[in-house]
C-alpha positions as CSV (number, residue, x, y, z in Angstrom):
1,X,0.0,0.0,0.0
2,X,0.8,3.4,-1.1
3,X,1.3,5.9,2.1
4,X,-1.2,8.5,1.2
5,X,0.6,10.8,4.2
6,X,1.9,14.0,2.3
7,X,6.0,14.6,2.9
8,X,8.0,17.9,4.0
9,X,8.3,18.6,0.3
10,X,5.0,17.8,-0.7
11,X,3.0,20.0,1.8
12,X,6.0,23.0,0.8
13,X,4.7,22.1,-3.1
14,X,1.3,22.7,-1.8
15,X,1.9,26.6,-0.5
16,X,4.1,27.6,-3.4
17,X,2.2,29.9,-5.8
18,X,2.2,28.5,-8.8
19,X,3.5,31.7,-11.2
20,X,3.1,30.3,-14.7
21,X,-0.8,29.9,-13.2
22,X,-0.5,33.3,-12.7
23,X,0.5,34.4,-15.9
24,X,-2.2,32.3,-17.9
25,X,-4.4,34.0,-16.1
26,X,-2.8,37.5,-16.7
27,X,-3.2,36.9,-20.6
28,X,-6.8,35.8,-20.3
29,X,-7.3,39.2,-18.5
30,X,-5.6,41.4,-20.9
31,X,-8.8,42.7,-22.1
32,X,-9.8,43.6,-18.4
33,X,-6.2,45.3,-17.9
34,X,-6.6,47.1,-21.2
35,X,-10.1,48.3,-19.9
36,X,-8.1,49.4,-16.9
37,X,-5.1,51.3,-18.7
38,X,-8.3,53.3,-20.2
39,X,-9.5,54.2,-17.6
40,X,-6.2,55.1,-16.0
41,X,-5.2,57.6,-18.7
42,X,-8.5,59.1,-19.2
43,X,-8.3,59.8,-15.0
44,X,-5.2,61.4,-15.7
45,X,-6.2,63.2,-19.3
46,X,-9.0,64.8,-16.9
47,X,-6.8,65.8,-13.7
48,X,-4.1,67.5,-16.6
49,X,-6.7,69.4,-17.7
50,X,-8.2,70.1,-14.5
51,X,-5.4,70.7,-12.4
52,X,-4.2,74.4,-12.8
53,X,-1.2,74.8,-14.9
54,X,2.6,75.2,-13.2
55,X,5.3,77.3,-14.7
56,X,8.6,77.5,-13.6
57,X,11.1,80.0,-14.1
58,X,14.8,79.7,-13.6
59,X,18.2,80.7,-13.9
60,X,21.7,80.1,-13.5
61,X,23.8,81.7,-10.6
62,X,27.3,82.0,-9.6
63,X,29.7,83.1,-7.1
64,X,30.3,87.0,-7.0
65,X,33.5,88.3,-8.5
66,X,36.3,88.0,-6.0
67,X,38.1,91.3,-7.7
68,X,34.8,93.3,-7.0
69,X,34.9,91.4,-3.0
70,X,38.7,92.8,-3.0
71,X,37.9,96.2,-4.3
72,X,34.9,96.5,-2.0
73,X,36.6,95.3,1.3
74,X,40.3,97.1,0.8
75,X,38.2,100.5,0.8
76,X,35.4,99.7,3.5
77,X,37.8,97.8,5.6
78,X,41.0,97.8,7.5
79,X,43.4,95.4,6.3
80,X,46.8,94.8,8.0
81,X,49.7,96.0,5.9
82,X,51.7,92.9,6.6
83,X,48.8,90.7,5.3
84,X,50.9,88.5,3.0
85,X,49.6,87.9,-0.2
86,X,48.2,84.1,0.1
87,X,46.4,84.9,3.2
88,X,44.9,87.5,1.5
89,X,43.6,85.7,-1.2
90,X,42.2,82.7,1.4
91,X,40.9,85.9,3.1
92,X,38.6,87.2,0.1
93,X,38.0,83.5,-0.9
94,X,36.5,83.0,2.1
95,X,34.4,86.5,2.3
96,X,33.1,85.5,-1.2
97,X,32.1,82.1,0.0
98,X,30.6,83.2,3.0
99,X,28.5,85.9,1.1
100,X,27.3,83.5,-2.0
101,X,26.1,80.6,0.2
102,X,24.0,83.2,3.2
103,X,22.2,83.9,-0.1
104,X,21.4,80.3,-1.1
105,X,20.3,79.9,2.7
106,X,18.2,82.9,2.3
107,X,16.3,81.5,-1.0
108,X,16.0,78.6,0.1
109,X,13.9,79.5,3.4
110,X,12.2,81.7,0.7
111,X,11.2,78.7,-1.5
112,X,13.5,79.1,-4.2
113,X,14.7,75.7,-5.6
114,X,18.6,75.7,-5.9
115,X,20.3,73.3,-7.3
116,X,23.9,72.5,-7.6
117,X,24.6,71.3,-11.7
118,X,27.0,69.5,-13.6
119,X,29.5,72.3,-14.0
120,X,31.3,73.4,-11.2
121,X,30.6,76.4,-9.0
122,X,27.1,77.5,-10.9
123,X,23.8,76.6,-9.5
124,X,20.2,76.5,-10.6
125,X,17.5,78.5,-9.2
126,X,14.1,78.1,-9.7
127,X,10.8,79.1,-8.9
128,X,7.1,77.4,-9.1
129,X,3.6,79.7,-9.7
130,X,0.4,79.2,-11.5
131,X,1.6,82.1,-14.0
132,X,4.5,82.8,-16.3
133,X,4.5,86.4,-15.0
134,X,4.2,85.1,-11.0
135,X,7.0,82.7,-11.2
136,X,9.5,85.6,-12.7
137,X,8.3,87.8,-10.3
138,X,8.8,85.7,-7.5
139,X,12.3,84.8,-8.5
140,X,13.2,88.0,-9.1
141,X,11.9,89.5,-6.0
142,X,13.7,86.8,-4.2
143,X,17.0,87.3,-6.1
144,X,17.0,90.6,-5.0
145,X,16.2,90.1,-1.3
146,X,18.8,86.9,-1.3
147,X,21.7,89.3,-2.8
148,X,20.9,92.8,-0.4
149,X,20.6,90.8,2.8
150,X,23.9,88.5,2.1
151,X,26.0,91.3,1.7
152,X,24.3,93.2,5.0
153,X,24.7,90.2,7.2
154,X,28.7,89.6,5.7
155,X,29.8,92.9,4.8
156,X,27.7,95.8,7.1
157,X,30.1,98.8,6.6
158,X,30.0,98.2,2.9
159,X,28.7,102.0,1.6
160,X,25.6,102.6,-0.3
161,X,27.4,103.2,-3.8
162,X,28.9,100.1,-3.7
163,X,28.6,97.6,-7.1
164,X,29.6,94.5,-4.6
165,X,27.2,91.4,-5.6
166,X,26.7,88.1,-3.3
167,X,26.3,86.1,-6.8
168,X,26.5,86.9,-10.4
169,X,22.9,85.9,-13.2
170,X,24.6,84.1,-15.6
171,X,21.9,84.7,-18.6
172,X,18.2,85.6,-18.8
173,X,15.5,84.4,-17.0
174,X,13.8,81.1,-18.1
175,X,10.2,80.0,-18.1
176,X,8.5,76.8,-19.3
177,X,5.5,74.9,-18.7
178,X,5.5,71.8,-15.6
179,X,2.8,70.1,-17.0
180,X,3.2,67.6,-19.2
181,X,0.4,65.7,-21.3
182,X,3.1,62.6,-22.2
183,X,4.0,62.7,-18.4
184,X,0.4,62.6,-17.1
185,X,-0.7,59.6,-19.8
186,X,1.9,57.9,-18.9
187,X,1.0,57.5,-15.3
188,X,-2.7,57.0,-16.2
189,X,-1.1,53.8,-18.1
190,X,0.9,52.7,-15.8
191,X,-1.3,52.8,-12.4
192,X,-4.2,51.1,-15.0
193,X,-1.7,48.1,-15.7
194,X,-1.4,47.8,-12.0
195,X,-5.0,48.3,-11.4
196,X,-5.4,45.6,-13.7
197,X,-3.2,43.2,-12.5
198,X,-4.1,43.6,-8.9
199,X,-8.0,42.8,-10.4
200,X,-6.6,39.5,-11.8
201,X,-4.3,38.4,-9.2
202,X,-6.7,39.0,-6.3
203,X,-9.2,36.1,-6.4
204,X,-6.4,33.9,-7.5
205,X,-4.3,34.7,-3.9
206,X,-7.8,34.9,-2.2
207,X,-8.3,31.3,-2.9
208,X,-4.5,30.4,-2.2
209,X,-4.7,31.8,1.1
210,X,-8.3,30.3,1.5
211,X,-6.6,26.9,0.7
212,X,-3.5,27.6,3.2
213,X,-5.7,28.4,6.0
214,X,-8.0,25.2,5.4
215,X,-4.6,23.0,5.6
């Protein structure tokens, strides 16, 4: 007589899932999961046009010039005469340093984006607004703010006819449009193919686990 007692590896068989069930059923769903991935990008086709447009505008920024720091300090400032030349230079270095990143603090508690970029020592700012016109406003407002109180805080005797920057613009001001049609479709899609799996693959683990918990 056959033992009809199940083994170790038999009961283990048992609970495994059986995947290449799994995927004959996922392509005798595919018309549900295409009716999903519909659905998903028509969702997402309405929210892009309901949602209210985001525009962004940016530009580059960099360092101030260290000659203009220089200028600016030697005539505000006292230096030693018998500053030697390389602890002068570490001197301004460090002035210029000090006075470019208090700006990027003060942007960034102003919510100005920035960004450090590929190329060294030149950073992206950016700002979001429901307008073209708001987001270069914004930046520029900020910009302006960032640069007068960097060189207050670092630099207080500085005189009011001074030409002293805490960063230089490097080219015009940049606007273009968040929103993206491609972008939103695309998620529509792809949380549709997941909807639509998840429809398949439910009653299939429902009656797995249903099974597990009999045994």
């Amino acid at each position: 007589l056959v033992s009809s007692m199940k083994t170790p590896n038999d009961q283990c068989k048992d609970d495994e899932i059986d995947l290449l069930h799994l995927i004959h059923a996922l392509c005798k769903s595919k018309l549900k999961i295409v009716v999903a991935i519909v659905i998903g990008m028509a969702l997402a086709l309405a929210a892009f046009y309901a949602l209210p447009p985001k525009w962004v505008a940016s530009t580059y920024l960099t360092k101030g010039s260290l000659l203009s720091v220089y200028r600016e300090v030697r005539r505000t400032e006292t230096v030693p005469v018998s500053t030697t030349q390389p602890i002068e230079i570490r001197l301004y270095n460090s002035i210029q340093d000090d006075v470019f990143y208090v700006a990027m603090g003060i942007m960034t508690a102003n919510k100005i984006v920035v960004a450090a970029t590929p190329q060294p020592f030149i950073h992206l700012a950016s700002s979001k607004a429901s307008s073209k016109e708001l987001a270069v406003s914004k930046l520029k407002s900020v910009l302006d703010k960032a640069n007068t109180q960097a060189l207050t805080l670092n630099l207080p005797s500085l005189t009011a006819d001074h030409n002293l920057r805490a960063f230089n613009i490097l080219g015009e001001i940049k606007v273009i449009k968040s929103k993206s049609l491609v972008a939103y479709l695309a998620l529509g899609a792809f949380l549709g193919f997941i909807a639509g799996c998840l429809l398949t693959f439910f009653p299939l683990l429902n009656a797995y686990y249903a099974r597990a918990i009999d045994k």
